[in-house]
FIDOMAR-956200 format. One line per 10 residues: number of its first residue (from 1); for each residue x, y, z of C-alpha. Coordinates in nm, 2 decimals, always signed. Layout:
N
NUM	X Y Z | ...
END
This chain:
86
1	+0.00 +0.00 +0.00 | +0.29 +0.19 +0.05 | +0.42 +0.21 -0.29 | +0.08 +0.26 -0.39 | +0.08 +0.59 -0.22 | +0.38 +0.70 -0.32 | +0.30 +0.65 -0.73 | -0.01 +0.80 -0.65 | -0.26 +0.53 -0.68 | -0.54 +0.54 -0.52
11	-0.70 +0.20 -0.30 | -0.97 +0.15 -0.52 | -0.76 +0.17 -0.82 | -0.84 -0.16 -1.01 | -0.50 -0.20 -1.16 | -0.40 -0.30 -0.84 | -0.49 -0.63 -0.61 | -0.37 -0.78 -0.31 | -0.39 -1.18 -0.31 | -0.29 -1.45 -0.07
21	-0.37 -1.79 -0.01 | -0.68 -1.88 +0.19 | -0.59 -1.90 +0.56 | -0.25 -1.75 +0.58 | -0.23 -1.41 +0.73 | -0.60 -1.31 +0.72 | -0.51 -1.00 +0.93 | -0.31 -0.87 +0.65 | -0.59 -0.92 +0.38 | -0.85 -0.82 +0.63
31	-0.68 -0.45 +0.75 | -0.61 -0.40 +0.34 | -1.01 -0.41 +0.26 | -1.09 -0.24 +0.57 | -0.87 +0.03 +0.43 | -1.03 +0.01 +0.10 | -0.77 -0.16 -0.11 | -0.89 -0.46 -0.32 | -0.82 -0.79 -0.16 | -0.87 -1.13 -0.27
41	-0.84 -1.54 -0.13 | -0.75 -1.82 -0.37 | -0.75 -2.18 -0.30 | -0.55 -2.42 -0.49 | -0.80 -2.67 -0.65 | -0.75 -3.02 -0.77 | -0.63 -3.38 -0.68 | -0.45 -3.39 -0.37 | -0.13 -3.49 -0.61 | -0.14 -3.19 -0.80
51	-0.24 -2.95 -0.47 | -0.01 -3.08 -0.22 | +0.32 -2.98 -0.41 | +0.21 -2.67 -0.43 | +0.08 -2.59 -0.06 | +0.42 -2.69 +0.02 | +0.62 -2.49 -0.16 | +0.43 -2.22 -0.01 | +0.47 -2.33 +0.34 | +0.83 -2.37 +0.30
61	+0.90 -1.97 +0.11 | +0.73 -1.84 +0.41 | +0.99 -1.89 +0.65 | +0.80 -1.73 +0.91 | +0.51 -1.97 +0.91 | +0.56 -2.07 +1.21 | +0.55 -1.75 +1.39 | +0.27 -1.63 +1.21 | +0.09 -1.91 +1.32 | +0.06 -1.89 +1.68
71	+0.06 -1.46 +1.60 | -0.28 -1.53 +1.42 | -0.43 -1.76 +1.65 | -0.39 -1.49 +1.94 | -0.59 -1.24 +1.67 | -0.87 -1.49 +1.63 | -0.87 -1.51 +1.98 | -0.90 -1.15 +2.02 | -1.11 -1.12 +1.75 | -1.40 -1.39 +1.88
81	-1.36 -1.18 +2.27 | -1.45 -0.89 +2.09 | -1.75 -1.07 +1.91 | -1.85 -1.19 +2.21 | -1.85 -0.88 +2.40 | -1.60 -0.96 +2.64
END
């Protein structure tokens, strides 16, 4: 979003969409649209041979996965507190 500021590009501009895979750092993609950029989820689709490659490629170029983990499940935690109205 940063760089999107700075070449003067506005959120909403549709040239320009944020995209991760379904699951992984939904604080990240959720702040974005709350801030009016255009956001979107994929999931990989297709046999389990095909899929599984993939997904772990992923897994293993994010070499903070683990970190992120346990950082998101404190969010949800927060998150469902808040729904709650605790």
């Amino acid at each position: 979003s940063q760089l999107m500021q700075e070449a003067g590009l506005a959120p909403q501009d549709e040239r320009v969409w944020f995209a991760q895979l379904y699951g992984m750092s939904d604080n990240l993609s959720y702040n974005l649209a709350h801030a009016g950029y255009h956001t979107a989820k994929y999931v990989p689709y297709g046999p389990v041979e095909a899929v599984m490659p993939y997904l772990l490629r992923r897994a293993d170029e994010n070499t903070a996965i683990a970190g992120q983990s346990s950082r998101e499940f404190l969010l949800i935690q927060r998150e469902l507190r808040r729904r709650q109205g605790r």
